[in-house]
Each structure stands twice: as structure tokens, then as C-alpha cells.
C-alpha positions as CSV (number, residue, x, y, z in Angstrom):
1,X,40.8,40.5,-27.0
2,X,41.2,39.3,-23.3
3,X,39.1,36.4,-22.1
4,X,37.0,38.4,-19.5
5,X,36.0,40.5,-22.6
6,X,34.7,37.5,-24.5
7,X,33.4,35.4,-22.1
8,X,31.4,38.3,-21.7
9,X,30.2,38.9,-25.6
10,X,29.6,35.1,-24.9
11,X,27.5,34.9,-22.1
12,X,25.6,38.1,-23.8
13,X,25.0,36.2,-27.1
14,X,23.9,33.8,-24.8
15,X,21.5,35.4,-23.1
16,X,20.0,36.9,-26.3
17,X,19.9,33.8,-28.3
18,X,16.6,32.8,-27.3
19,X,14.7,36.3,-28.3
20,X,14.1,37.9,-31.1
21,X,14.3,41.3,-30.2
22,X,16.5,40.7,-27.4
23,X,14.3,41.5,-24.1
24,X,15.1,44.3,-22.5
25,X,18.4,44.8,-23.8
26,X,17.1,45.8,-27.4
27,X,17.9,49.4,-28.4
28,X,15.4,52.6,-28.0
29,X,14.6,54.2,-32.1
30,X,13.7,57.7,-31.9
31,X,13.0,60.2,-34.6
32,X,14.1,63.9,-34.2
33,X,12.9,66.9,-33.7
34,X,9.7,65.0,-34.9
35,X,8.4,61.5,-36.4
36,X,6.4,63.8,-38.8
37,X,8.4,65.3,-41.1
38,X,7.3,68.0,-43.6
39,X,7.6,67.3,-47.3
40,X,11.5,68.3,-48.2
41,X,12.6,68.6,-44.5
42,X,15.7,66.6,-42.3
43,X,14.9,63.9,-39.2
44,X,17.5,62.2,-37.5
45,X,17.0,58.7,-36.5
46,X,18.6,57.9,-33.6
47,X,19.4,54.3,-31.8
48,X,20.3,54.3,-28.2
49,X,21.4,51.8,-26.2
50,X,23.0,51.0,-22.7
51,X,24.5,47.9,-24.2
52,X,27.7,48.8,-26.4
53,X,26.9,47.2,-29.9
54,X,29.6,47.5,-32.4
55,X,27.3,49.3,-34.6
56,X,23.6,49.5,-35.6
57,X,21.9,48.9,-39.0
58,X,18.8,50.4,-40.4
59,X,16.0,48.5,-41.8
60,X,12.3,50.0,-43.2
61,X,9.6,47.3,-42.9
62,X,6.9,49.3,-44.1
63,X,6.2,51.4,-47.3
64,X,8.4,52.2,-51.0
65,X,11.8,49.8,-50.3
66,X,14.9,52.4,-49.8
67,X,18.0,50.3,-51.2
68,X,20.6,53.2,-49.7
69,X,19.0,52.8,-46.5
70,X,18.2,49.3,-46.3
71,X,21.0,47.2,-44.1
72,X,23.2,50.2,-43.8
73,X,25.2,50.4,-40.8
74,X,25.8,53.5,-38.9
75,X,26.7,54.5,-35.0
76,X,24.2,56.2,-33.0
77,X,22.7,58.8,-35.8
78,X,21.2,58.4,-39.5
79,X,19.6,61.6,-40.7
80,X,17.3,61.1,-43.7
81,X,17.8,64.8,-45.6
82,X,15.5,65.7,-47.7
83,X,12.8,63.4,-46.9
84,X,10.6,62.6,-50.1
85,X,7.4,60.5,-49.5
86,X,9.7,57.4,-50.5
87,X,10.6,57.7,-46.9
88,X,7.2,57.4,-45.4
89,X,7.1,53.9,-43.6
90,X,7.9,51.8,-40.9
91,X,12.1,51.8,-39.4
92,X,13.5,49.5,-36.6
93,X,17.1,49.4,-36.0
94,X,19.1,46.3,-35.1
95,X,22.1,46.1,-32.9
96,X,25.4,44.2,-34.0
97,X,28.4,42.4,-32.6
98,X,31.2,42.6,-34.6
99,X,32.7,39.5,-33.5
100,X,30.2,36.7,-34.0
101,X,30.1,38.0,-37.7
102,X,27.3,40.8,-37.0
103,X,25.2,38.7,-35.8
104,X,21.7,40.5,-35.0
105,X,21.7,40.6,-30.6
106,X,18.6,42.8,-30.8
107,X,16.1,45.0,-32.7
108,X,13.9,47.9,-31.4
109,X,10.6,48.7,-31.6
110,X,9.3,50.2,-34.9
111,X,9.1,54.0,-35.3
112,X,6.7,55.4,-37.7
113,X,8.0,58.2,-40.1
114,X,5.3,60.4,-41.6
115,X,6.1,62.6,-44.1
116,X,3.3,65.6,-44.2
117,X,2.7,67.9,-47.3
118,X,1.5,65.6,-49.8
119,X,-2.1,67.0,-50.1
120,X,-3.8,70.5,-49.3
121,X,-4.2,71.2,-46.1
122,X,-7.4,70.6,-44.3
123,X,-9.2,73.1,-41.7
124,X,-9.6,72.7,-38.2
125,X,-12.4,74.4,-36.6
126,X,-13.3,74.8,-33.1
127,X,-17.5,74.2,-32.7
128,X,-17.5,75.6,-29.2
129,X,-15.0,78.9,-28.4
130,X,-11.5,77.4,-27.2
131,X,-11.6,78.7,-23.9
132,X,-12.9,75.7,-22.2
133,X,-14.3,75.5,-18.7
134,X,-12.3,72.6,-16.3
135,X,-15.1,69.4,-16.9
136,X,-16.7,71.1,-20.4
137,X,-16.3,69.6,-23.5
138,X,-15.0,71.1,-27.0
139,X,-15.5,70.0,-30.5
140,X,-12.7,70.1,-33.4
141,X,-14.2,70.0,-36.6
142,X,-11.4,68.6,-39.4
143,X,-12.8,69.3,-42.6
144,X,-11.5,69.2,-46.0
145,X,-12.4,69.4,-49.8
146,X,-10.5,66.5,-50.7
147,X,-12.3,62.9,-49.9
148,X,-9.8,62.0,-47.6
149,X,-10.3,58.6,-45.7
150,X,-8.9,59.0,-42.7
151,X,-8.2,62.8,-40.5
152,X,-5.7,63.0,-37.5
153,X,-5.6,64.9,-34.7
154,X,-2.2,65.8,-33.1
155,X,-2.2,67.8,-29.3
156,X,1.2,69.8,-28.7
157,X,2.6,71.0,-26.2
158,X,5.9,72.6,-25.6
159,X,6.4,72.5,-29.6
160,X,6.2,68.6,-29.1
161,X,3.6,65.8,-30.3
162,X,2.2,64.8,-27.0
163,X,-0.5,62.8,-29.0
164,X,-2.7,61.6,-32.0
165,X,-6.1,60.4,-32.5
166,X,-7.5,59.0,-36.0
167,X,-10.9,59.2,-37.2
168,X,-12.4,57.2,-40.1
169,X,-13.7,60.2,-42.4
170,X,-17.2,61.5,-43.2
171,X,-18.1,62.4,-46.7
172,X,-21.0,65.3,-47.8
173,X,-21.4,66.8,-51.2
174,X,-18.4,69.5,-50.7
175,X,-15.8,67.1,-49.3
176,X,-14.9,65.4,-46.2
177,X,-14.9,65.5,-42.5
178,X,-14.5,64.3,-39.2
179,X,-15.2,65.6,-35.8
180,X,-13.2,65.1,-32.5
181,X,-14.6,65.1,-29.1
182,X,-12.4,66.2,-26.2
183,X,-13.7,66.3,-22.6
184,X,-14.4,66.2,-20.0
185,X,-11.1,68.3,-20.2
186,X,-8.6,68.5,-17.2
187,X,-5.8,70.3,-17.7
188,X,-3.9,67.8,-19.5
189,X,-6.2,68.6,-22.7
190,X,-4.8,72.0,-22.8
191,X,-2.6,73.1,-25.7
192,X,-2.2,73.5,-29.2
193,X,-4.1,70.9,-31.7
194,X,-3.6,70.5,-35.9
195,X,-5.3,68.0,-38.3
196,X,-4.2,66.1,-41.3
197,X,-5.8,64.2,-43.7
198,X,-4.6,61.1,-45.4
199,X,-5.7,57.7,-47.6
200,X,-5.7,54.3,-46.7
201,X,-3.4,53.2,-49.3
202,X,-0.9,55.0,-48.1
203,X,-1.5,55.7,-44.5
204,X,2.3,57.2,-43.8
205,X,1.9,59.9,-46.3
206,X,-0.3,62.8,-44.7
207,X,-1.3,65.9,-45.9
208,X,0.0,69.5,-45.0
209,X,-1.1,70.6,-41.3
210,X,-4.4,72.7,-40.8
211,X,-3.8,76.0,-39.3
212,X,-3.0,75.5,-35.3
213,X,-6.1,76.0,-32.8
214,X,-4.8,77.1,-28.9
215,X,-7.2,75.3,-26.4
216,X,-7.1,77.0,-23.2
217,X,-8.8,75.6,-19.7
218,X,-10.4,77.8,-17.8
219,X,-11.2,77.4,-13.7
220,X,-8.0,76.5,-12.4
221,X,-7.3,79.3,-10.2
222,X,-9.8,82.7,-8.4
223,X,-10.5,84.9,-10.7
224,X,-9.4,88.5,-10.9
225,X,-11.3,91.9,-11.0
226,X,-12.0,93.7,-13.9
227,X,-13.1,97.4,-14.2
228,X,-12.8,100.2,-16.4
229,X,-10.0,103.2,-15.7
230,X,-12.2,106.5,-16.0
231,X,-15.8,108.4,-15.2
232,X,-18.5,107.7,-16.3
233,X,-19.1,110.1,-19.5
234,X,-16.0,108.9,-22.5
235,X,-15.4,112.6,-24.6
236,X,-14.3,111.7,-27.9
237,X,-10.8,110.9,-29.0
238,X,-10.1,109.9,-25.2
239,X,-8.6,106.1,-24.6
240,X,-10.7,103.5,-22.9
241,X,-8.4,101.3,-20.6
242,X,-9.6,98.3,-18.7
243,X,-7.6,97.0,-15.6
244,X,-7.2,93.4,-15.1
245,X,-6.4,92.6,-10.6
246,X,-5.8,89.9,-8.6
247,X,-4.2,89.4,-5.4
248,X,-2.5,86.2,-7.4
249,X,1.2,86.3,-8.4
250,X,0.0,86.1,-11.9
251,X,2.5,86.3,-14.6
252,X,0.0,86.9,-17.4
253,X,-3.3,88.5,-17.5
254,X,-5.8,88.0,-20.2
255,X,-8.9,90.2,-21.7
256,X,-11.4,88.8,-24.4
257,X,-14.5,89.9,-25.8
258,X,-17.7,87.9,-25.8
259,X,-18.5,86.2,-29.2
260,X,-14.4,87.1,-30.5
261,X,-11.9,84.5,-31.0
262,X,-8.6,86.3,-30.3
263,X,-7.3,87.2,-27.1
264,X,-5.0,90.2,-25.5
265,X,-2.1,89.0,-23.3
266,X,-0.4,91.7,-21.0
267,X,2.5,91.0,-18.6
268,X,1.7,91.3,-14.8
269,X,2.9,94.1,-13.2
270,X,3.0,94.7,-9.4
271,X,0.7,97.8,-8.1
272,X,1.5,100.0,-4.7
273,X,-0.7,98.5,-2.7
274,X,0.5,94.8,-3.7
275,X,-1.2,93.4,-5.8
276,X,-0.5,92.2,-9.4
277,X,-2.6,94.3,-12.6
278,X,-2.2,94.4,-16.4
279,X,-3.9,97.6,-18.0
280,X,-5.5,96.8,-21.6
281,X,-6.0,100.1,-23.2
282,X,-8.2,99.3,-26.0
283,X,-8.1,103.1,-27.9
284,X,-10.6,105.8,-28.6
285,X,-12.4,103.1,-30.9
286,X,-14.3,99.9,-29.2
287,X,-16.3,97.2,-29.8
288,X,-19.7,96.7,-27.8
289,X,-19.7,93.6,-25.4
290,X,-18.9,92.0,-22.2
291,X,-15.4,92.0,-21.5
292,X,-13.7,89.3,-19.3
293,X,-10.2,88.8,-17.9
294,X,-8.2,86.0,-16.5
295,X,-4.6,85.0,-15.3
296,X,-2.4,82.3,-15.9
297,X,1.6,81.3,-14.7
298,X,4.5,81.6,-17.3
299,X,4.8,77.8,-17.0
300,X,1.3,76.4,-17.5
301,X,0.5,79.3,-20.2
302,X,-2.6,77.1,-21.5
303,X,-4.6,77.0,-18.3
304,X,-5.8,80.0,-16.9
305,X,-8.0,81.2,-13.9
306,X,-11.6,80.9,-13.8
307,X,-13.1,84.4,-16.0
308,X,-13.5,87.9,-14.1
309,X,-17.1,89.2,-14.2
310,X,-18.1,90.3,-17.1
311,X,-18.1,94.2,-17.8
312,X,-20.5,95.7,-20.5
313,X,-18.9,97.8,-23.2
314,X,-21.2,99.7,-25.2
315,X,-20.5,101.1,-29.0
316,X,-18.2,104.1,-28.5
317,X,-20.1,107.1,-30.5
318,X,-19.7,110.9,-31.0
319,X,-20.1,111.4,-27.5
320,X,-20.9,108.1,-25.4
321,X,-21.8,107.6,-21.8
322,X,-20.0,104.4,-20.8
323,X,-22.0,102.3,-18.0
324,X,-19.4,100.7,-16.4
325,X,-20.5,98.0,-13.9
326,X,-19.7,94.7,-13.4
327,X,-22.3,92.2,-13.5
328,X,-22.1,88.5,-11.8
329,X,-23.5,85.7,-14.1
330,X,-27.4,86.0,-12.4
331,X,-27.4,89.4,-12.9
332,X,-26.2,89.2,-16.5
333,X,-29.2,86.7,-17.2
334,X,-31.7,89.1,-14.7
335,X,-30.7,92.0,-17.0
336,X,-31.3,89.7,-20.3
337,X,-35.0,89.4,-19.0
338,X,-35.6,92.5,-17.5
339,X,-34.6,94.2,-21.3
340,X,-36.9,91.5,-23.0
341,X,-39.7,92.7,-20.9
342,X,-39.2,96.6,-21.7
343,X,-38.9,95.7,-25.1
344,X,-42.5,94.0,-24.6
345,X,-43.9,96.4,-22.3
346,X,-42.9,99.3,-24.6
347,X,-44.0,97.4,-27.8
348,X,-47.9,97.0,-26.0
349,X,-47.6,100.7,-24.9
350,X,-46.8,102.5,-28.4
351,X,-50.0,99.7,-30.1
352,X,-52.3,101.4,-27.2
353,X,-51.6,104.4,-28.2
354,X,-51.4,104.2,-32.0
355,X,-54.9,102.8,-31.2
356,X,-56.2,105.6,-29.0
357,X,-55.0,108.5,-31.5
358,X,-57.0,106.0,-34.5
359,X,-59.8,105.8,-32.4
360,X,-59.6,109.2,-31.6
361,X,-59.2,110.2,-35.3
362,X,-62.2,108.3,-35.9
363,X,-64.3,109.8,-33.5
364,X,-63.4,113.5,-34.2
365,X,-64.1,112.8,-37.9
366,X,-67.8,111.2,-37.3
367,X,-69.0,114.5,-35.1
368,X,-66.9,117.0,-37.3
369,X,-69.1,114.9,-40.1
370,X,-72.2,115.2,-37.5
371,X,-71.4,118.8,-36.7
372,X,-71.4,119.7,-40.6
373,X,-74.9,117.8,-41.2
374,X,-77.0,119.7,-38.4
375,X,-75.3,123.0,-39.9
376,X,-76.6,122.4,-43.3
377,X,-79.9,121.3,-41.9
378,X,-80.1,124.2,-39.7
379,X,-79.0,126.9,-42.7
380,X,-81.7,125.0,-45.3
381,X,-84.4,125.6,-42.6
382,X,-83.7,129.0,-42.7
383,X,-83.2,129.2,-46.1
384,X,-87.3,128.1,-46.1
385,X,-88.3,130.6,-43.5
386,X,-86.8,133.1,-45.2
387,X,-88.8,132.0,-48.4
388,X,-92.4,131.7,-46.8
389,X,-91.9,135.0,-45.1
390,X,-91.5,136.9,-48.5
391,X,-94.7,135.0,-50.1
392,X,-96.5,136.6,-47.2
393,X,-95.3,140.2,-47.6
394,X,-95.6,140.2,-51.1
């Protein structure tokens, strides 16, 4: 070895000596694709560093002891394949110099591994619909059957863990729950959320993820037009399409239906006369509600404009007249009131009259009754006449 080489190593070991986990020269642990790793799956457990160690050696702190793994040296990689819960726990890696008998020059920080799959999965509800307006709030129910102690709450974006949050669980007669408030959002709250539910005792071992739920922001950009593509009167068998504008570059345009959960998605297609449109044709067959559309860009595909006004839908039927209008917000609430009152007004008209034809009834049935009674009086009066005129004949 030349002397600049080791009065390098030297001064390093030096430098080093007097920390523990060497300052800022320790190596970086990272788990791929993912530091939770499903029940029976691979992870790689990578050490990086931008000082040359002669090797690294793995070491887990937390959880069931792994003798294989414990001390092992290995280059930049160690890949853990299949994981078992045995591997849930805590890892650092340790860098080592070769020449000072592998003395320890610096450890990382500790990476948790959790291994998912354990228990049953939990369900993730949303309490509010997961089109959330910029500044709203949302609700994420976790619930469960098992009396789990603790649920967590992991955001995604891009297929990665952008982050967790853990709740302390809440227990009711049918199992177990916990419920996360997000918001006021921003757009960094958009994406795609799952829960998992797991004990105290062993906090690195987590159940199987709940279903995903998408959490879309709304608001972020002018909304486009929606409107339906034919006359008023729908024959049956004919299609009902619904056009989606904007004057926005738009690479996706989105319709839902008040009160339903799922979403269409249609590529953006540029019209004629320049703008960009996606036409939803929703079949011979629809369902009654207010329709709304919205846009969003292919690289931000969780935040979309702010909603379209909404356009009424009624229930398609053997031959249905299709009143299509948009409405703005105030006249959607006008038109809630204005109905209420028919309703009312119509209700108090069709009592009148029930009452008028009962009162009616009531009257022609006392002078019919009248009517009979002077008949009969008048008819035995001339019964009598008739009788006293024959006693004076005879």
C-alpha cells in the first residue's frame, strides 16, 4: 500500500474515532422497491456511501434475532428473499476498513422493515366523497373486525410511500377503528391512501393492506363546459353523449355523477375551432342526476380543475324528454326550493279540494234527504184529501 494511501485511511480513522456513527461520513440504508414488504416477497437492502469502505455489515437491532444475517458482510446490496415475519425489525449497516482489522468507521441510520400480510385486511372508507375541494377536509375511516391496537395510514404517490400516520385504535362491539383527518388539503394531500392494522407487541408486523382509496383535489384550474350532444326529445334505443370543453390544454377530462363513487376518464382531443373536448357517451340506458366534468394534466393526474356546472339527467324511460340545461350552484339550490314549494302548494290544493267535493257530497245528500221528506209529506197530504173527499160523496 503506498504511504499517501494510508496516511489517508489514518487520518480518516482519525477523524472518525471520536463518533459513533461517524458524522457525516456514515453510510445512507435504504430498502427497495419498498420498506414494507408483503408476507413472502423480496427487498433489497442497500448501503451507499461516498466514502469507499472495504465492505459493509448488516446488523438487526430490533425484533426475532436473524443469525444468517446478523454481522454478515456484503458490498453495496443484501436482498432478504422471501421475507417471513422473522424479518420484521429494525437494520443499520456499518462500514468497514479492512486494514485496521474491520474496525467499525461508521453506521447508518436505522431503517425499519415491515413485513405486511400477517392479519386480515382492514377497510378504508372515505366519510366525505374523495373529490375534495382545495382548503376542504376528508375523513378516512380504518376499520377492522380484528381488535387491532394501532391502524396506519400510508399516502402514495407515483407507486411510492410518500408518508405514514399512526393512530392509537378505537374499539366498539364489532371490532376496531380509527379515523384520520386530512385537511385543509393543498395539493400535496392528493393521491392514493391504504391502511393497516397491527399490535403493540409486535409493532413491525402489519396486516395485509385495505383496498386503495384515490383522493383527488379539486379547484386548481377554470373549469370546463359541460352540455349534452342532442335535441331535446331522447327516442328510445338512441345514445345520450355528454361533451366535456375547455379552452385549457387539458390532457384528461373527467365526468361523475352526483352521489357515485367512480369516475369516467377520457383523453383530450383537440376540436376545429381550438379547443380541447372529451365526448362521454353514456348509452341508451342512464342514471338520473347532476352530472359534472373536470380536467386535469397527465403529470399531476390527482388534481383536477375546479367541477363544470352541473347538468340534470333525468331517468331515461320509454320515451323521455331530456331537459338539458345547465344550472350554476344558486340556481341549483333556487330550483331545490322552488320544487319544495310546488310540492307544498300542490299538496294544500288537492286537501281544498278533497274538502270541497266532501263538503259538497255532504250538502247534496242533506237536500236530496230534504227533498225526499217534503215529497212524502206532500204525497201523505194528499193521500188524506183524497180520503175525506170520499167520506163526503159517499
Amino acid at each position: 500500500m503506498s504511504d499517501y494511501h494510508e496516511a489517508k485511511t489514518l487520518a480518516l480513522s482519525a477523524q472518525l474515532a471520536g463518533s459513533p456513527t461517524g458524522s457525516h461520513n456514515k453510510p445512507s440504508l435504504s430498502a427497495w422497491p419498498s420498506h414494507i414488504v408483503p408476507l413472502g416477497q423480496r427487498v433489497e437492502l442497500q448501503c451507499d456511501s461516498h466514502i469507499n469502505y472495504y465492505a459493509f455489515k448488516l446488523y438487526k437491532e430490533h425484533g426475532n434475532p436473524i443469525p444468517q444475517i446478523q454481522g454478515r458482510p456484503f458490498q453495496k446490496i443484501f436482498a432478504l428473499n422471501p421475507v417471513t415475519s422473522a424479518h420484521a425489525g429494525t437494520y443499520r449497516c456499518h462500514g468497514f476498513d479492512s486494514h485496521y482489522s474491520f474496525k467499525i468507521l461508521a453506521i447508518s441510520d436505522p431503517v425499519e422493515i415491515i413485513i405486511s400480510g400477517i392479519h386480515k385486511k382492514p377497510f378504508l372508507l372515505a366519510l366525505q366523497p374523495p373529490l375534495v375541494d382545495l382548503g376542504q377536509k376528508v375523513t378516512l375511516e380504518c376499520r377492522s373486525e380484528i381488535m387491532f391496537d394501532t391502524f396506519v395510514l400510508t399516502s402514495h404517490k407515483n407507486g411510492t410511500i410518500k408518508d405514514s400516520f399512526k393512530l392509537s385504535a378505537e374499539y366498539h362491539l364489532g371490532g376496531s377503528q380509527a379515523n384520520f383527518s386530512i385537511g385543509p388539503v393543498t395539493p400535496d394531500h392528493a393521491g392514493t391512501y391504504k391502511c393497516y392494522g397491527s399490535y403493540n407487541h409486535s409493532p413491525y408486523e402489519w396486516s395485509d393492506s385495505s383496498d386503495p382509496i384515490d383522493i383527488k383535489i379539486t379547484g386548481l384550474y377554470k373549469k370546463p363546459f359541460l352540455s349534452a350532444l342532442m335535441g331535446p326529445v331522447v327516442m328510445p334505443g338512441e345514445n345520450m353523449t355528454l361533451s366535456c370543453v375547455s379552452d385549457l390544454q387539458f390532457d384528461m377530462f373527467h365526468l361523475s355523477r352526483e352521489g357515485s363513487p367512480k369516475e369516467q376518464g377520457l383523453p383530450s382531443v383537440k376540436s376545429h375551432n381550438g379547443t380541447f373536448q372529451a365526448n362521454f357517451h353514456l348509452g341508451p340506458v342512464v342514471q338520473a342526476g347532476y352530472y359534472r366534468c373536470y380536467g386535469s394534466f397527465r403529470n399531476t393526474s390527482y388534481l383536477w380543475s375546479t367541477p363544470s356546472d352541473p347538468l340534470y339527467l333525468p331517468v331515461t324511460g320509454k320515451r323521455t324528454s331530456y331537459i338539458s340545461h345547465t344550472v350554476t350552484e344558486a340556481d341549483f339550490t333556487t330550483n331545490t326550493h322552488r320544487n319544495l314549494h310546488m310540492l307544498i302548494g300542490l299538496s294544500v290544493t288537492m286537501i281544498l279540494v278533497f274538502l270541497i267535493i266532501l263538503l259538497f257530497s255532504f250538502c247534496f245528500a242533506k237536500k236530496s234527504k230534504s227533498q225526499e221528506q217534503a215529497s212524502e209529506s206532500h204525497l201523505s197530504s194528499v193521500r188524506k184529501q183524497e180520503q175525506r173527499n170520499r167520506g163526503v160523496y159517499s
